[in-house]
N, C-alpha and C positions, 0 to 999 in steps of 0.2 A: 764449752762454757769454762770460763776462769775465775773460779770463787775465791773471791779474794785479790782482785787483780791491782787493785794502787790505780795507778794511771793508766796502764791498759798496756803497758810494755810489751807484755808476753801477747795478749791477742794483736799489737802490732803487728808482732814478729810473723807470726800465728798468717793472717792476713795478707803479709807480703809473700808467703810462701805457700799461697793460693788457697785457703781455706776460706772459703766464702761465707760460710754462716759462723761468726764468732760473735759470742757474746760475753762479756764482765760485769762481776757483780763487784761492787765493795759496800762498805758500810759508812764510805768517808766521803760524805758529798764534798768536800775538798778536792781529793782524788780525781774522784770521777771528773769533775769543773776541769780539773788541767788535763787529764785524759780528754773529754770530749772538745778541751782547743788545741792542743796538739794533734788529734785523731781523730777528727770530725766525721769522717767515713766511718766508723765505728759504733756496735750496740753497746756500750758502758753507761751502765744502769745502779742506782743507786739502791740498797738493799736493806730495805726499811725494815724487814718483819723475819721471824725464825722459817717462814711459808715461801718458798719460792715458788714468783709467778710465771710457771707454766705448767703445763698440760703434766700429765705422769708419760714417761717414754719420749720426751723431746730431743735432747742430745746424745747424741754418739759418743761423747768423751767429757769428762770432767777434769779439770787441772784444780789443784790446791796445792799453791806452792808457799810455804812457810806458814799456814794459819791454823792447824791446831795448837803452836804453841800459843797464840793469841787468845784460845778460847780453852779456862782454864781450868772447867768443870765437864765431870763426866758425863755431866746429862747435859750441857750445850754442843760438844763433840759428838753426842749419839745424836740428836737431833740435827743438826747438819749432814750427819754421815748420810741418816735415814730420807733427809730432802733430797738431798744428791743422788742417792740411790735411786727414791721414785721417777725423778725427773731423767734418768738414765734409759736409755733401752733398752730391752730384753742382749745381752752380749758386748753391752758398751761398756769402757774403759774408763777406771778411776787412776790418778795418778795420782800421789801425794808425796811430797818434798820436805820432810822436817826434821828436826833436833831428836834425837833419843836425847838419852839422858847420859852425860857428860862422864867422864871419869876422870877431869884434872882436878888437883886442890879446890881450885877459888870455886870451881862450879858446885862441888860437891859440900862446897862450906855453904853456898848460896843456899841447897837444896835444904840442907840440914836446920841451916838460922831461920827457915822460914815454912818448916814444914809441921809446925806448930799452928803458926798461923794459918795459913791456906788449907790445912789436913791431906795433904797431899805432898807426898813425897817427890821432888822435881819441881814445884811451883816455887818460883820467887817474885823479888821484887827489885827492878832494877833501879838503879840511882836517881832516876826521873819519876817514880814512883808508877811505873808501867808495872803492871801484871803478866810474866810471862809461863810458858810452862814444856820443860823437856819432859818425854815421856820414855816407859821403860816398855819394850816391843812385846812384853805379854799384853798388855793392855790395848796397843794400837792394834798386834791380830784378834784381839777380843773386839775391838770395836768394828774391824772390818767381818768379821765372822759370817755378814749373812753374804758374804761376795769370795771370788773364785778369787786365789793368790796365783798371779800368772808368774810374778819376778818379783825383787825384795833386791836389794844391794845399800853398800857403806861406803863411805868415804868422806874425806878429811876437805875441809873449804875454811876460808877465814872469812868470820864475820864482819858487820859495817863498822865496825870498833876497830877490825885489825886479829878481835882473839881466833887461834884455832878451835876448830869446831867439827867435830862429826856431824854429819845430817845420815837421814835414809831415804832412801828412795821405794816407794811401793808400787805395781802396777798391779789393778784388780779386776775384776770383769763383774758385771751383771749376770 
């Protein structure tokens, strides 16, 4: 499963390199509409509710790549982490892909100007008036706490803007 997957890119890829049950969730029937006309062979399913519909112990592996910072509260982050969990099988894999929390100027002036507002330190608000949110890693192994840490790593990528950026990488087990 790709929670969060846009158009369905990654379960393309997914796909072409023989994985036969993939399925993507987003929340943007947008998304999903150009995902399932570019990728008509594909499960890209639109994800109306905080309940994902399937069974408890369905998939083998879970990708989340870029979406906690989309979701900017600590209790819609526990509740995602906790659906993907259930929907997981006893030894299956969580992968998650996203921002700590920045250490250049602009980011941390971003952090600061807006950590009033949001009460959370890392939540801003970008130009477009999007809501996003870097986090700092006590918090993300807090949230994964009820799963096994197999790998954790850092490094440096440029965002769709252009700016540099640290992300992390987690792999986690059921």
């Amino acid at each position: 499963m790709d929670y969060g997957c846009g158009y369905g890119r990654t379960c393309a890829e997914l796909h072409a390199h023989g994985y036969g049950h993939v399925t993507g969730l987003d929340i943007s029937e947008k998304m999903i509409a150009k995902g399932q006309s570019l990728f008509p062979e594909l499960d890209l399913r639109v994800q109306r509710s905080d309940m994902l519909p399937f069974l408890p112990e369905t998939f083998d592996a879970c990708l989340m790549f870029a979406v906690l910072t989309c979701i900017v509260t600590d209790s819609g982050q526990e509740r995602v982490v906790a659906e993907v969990s259930r929907v997981l099988r006893r030894g299956g894999l969580l992968y998650i892909s996203d921002y700590p929390l920045q250490e250049d100027e602009r980011n941390r002036k971003r952090y600061q100007a807006f950590s009033d507002t949001y009460g959370t330190f890392g939540v801003f608000q970008l130009s477009d008036g999007g809501v996003v949110r870097h986090h700092d890693m006590v918090t993300i192994h807090h949230l994964l706490a009820g799963l096994e840490l197999v790998d954790e790593d850092f490094f440096e990528v440029a965002t769709m803007n252009g700016n540099p950026a640290r992300v992390f990488q987690i792999l986690a087990r059921k």
